[in-house]
C-alpha positions as CSV (number, residue, x, y, z in Angstrom):
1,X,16.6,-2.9,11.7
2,X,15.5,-6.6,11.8
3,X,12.2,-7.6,12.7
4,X,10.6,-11.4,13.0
5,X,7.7,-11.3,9.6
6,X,4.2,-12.4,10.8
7,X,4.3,-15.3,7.5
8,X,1.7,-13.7,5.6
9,X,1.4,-10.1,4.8
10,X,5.3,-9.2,5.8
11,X,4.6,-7.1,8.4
12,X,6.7,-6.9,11.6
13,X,5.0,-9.0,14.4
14,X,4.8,-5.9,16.5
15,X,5.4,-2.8,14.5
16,X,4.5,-0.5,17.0
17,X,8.1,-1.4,18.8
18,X,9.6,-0.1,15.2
19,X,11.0,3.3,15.1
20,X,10.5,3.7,11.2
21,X,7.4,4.9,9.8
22,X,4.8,2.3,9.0
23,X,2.7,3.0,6.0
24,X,-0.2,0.7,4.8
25,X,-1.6,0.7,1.3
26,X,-5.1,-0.1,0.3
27,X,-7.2,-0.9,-2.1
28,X,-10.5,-3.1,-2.4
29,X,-9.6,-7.1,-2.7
30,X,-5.6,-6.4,-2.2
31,X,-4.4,-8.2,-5.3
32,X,-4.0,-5.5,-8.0
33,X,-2.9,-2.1,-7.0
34,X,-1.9,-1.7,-3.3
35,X,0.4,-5.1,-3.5
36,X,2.3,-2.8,-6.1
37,X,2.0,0.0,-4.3
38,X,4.0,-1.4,-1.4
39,X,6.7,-2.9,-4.0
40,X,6.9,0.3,-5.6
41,X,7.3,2.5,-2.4
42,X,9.5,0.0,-0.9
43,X,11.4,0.0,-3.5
44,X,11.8,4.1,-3.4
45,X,11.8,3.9,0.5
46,X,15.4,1.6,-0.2
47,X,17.0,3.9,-3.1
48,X,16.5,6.9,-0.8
49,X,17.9,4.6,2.3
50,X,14.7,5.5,4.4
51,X,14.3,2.7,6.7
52,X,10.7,2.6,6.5
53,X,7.8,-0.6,7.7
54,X,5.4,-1.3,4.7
55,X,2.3,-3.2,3.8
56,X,-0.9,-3.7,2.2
57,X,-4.4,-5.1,2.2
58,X,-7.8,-4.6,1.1
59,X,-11.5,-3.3,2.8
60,X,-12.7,-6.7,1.3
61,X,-12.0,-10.0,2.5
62,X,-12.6,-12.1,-1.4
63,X,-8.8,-12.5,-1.9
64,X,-7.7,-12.9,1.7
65,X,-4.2,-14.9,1.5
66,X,-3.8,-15.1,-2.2
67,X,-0.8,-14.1,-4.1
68,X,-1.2,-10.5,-6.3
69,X,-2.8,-10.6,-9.6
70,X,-0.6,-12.6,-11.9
71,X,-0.8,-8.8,-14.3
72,X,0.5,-7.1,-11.2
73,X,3.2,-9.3,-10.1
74,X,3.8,-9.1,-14.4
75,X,3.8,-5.4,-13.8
76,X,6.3,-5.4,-10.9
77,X,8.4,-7.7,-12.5
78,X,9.2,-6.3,-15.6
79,X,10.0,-2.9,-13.4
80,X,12.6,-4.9,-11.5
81,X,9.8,-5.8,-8.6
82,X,9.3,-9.0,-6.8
83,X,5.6,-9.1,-5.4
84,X,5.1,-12.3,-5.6
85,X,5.7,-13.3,-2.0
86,X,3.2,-11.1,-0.7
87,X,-0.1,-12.3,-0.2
88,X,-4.0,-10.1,0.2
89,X,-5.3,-9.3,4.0
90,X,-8.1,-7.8,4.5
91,X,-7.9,-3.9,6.9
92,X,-8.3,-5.0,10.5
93,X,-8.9,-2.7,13.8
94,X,-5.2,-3.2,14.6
95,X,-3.8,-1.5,11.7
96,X,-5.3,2.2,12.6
97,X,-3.1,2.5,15.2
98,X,-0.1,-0.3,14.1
99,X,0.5,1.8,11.2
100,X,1.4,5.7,10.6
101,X,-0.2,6.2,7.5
102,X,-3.2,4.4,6.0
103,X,-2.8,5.3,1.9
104,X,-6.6,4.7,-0.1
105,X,-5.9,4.1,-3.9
106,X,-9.5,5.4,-4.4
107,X,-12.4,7.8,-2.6
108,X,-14.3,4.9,-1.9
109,X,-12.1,3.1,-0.3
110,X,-11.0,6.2,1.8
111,X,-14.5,6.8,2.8
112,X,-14.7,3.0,3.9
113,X,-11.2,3.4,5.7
114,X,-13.0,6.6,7.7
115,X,-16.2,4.8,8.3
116,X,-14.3,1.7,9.7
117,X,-12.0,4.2,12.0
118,X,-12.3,3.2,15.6
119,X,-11.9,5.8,18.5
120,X,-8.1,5.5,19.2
121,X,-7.1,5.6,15.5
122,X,-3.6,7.5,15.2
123,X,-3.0,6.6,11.6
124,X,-3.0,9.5,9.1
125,X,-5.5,8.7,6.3
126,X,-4.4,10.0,3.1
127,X,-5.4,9.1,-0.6
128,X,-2.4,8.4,-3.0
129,X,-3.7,10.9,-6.0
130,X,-3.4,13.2,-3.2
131,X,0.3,13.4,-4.6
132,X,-0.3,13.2,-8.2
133,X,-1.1,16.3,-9.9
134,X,-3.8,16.4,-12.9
135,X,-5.1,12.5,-12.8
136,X,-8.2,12.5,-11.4
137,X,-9.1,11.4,-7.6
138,X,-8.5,8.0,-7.8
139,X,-5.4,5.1,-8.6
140,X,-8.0,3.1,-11.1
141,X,-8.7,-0.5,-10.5
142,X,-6.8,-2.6,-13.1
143,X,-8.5,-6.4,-12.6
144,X,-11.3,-6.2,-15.5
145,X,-9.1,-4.5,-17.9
146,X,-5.8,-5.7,-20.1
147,X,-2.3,-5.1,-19.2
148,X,-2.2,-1.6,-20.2
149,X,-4.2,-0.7,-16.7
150,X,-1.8,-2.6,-15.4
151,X,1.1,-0.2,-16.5
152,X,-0.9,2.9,-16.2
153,X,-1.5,2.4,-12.7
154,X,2.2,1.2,-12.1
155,X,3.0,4.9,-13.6
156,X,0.6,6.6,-10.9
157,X,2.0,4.8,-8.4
158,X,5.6,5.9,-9.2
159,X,4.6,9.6,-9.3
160,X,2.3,9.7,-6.6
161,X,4.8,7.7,-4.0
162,X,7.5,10.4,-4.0
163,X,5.6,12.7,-2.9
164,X,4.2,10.7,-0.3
165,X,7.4,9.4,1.3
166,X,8.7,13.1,1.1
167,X,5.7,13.4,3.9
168,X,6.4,10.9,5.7
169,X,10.2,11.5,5.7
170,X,9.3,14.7,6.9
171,X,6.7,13.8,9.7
172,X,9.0,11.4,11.0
């Protein structure tokens, strides 16, 4: 299915006339691991020929229409990911009921997701470690460390996604 991109964060201009699931990624500034968490599950979403809507953002607004992380789109790359078109958003009212699942890469982001929910949210809220057994609670935030986070979290982000899109296969 084709749908018109809104210029910066790839999402359809009106994703609630979509039919596939929609599932947003976050994480705190939007440059590090949810940009590759939408590459990666995209990615899976394609190999599996799910048609599925994806995006990302942050709860912060510091990075708000910057590229990824140079490490991440590093990351992506040498995995056979392009990231480097998207660019950082920050979570906005909209997207609790534009999108089907809201993913956290951490608890406190989750908990800010929760505490941000209006009313009329319909978005499931899940964390990504949710579906990644014996790692800890949270996707770890790369940007003050080397490369090697970089890679660690691209590997919890490859486990824990196929056990997400199974869900949302199966809820759709």
């Amino acid at each position: 299915m084709w749908w018109a991109l809104d210029g910066v964060s790839g999402r359809p201009d009106n994703p609630a006339m979509s039919n596939s699931p929609r599932v947003l990624f976050v994480c705190l500034g939007n440059i590090c691991r949810s940009p590759l968490a939408e590459g990666v599950f995209r990615a899976k979403a394609a190999a599996r020929g799910v048609d599925v809507d994806v995006d990302s953002c942050g709860t912060g607004a510091w990075h708000v229409g910057n590229p990824p992380d140079p490490r991440s789109v590093a990351t992506a790359a040498k995995n056979g990911l392009d990231i480097s078109r998207q660019r950082a958003r920050q979570l906005a009212p909209a997207d609790y009921t534009g999108f089907d699942w809201i993913v956290a890469m951490d608890r406190d982001n989750e908990a800010t997701i929760r505490q941000r929910a209006p009313a009329t949210q319909t978005a499931r809220c899940v964390r990504l470690m949710d579906y990644v057994d014996g790692h800890g609670d949270d996707v770890p935030d790369p940007y003050y460390g080397g490369p090697g986070g970089f890679d660690h979290v691209y590997r919890l982000l490859v486990e824990g996604t196929d056990g997400l899109l199974d869900d949302v296969v199966a809820a759709s």
